[in-house]
C-alpha positions as CSV (number, residue, x, y, z in Angstrom):
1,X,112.6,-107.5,-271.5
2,X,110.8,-110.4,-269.9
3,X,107.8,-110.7,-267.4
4,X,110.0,-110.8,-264.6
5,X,112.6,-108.2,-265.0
6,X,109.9,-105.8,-266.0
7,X,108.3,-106.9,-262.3
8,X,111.7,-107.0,-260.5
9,X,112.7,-103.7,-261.8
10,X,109.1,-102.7,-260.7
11,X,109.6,-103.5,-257.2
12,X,113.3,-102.1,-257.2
13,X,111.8,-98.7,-258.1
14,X,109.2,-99.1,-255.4
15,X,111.9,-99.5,-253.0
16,X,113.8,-96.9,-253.8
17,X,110.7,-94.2,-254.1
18,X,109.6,-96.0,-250.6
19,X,113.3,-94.9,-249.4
20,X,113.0,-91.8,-250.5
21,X,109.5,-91.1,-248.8
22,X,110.9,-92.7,-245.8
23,X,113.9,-90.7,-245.7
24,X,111.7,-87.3,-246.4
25,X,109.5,-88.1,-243.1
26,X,112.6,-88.7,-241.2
27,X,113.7,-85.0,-242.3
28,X,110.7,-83.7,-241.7
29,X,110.7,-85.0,-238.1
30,X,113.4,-84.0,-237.2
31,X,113.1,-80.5,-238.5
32,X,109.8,-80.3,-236.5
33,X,111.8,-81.7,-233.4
34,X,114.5,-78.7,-233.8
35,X,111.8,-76.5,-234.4
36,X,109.9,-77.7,-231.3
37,X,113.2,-77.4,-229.6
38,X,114.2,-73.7,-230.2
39,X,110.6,-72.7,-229.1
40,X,111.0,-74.4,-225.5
41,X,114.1,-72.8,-225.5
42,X,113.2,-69.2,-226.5
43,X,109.9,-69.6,-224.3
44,X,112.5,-70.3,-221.2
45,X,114.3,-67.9,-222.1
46,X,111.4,-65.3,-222.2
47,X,110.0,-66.8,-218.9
48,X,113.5,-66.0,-217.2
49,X,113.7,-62.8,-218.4
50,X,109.9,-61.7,-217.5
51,X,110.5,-62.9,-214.1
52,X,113.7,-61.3,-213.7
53,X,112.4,-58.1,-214.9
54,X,109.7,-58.5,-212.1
55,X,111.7,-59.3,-209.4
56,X,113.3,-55.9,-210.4
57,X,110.5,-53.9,-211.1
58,X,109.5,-54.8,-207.3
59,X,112.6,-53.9,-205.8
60,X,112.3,-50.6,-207.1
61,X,108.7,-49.9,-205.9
62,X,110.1,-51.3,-202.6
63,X,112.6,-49.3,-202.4
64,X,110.4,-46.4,-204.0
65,X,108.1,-47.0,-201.4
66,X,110.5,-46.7,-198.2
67,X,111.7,-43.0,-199.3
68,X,108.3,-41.8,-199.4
69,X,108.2,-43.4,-196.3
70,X,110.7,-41.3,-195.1
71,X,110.2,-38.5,-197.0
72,X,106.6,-38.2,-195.3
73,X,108.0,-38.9,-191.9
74,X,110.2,-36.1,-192.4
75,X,107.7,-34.1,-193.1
76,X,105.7,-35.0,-190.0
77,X,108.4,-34.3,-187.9
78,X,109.1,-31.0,-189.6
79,X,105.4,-29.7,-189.2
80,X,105.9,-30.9,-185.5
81,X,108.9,-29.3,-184.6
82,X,107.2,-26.2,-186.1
83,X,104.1,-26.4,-184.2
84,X,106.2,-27.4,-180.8
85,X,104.7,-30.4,-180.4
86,X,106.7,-34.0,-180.4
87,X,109.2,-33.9,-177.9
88,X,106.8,-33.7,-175.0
């Protein structure tokens, strides 16, 4: 084998391994990118659902809040009409 065929197919398997590498980084990126991806997503997601579970969690100490509202004014009223006192 001469000089330059031992230097051409040198360079050929340069190319090739330099293909290779290339093609590995390429993978790599994008495997990073769908990773990065999925985590936006699922962080969304878990934002949505916090927020929703809030807003729900507030309704209920709203509406919590109004019947002891009314439970106390009840009782008000009922130690009033007891005592006589109220309607006067």
């Amino acid at each position: 084998m001469s000089t330059t065929e031992q230097h051409f197919k040198a360079g050929e398997s340069h190319g090739q391994g330099q293909a290779t590498a290339e093609e590995w980084m390429q993978s790599t990126k994008d495997a990073a990118n769908a990773t990065k991806d999925k985590t936006a997503d699922a962080t969304q997601s878990a934002t949505e659902s916090a927020q929703h579970g809030k807003d729900k969690s507030a309704s209920f100490i709203q509406q919590k809040g109004e019947q002891m509202k009314h439970m106390a004014q009840g009782a008000v009223d009922s130690v009033k009409s007891t005592l006589g006192v109220g309607d006067k």
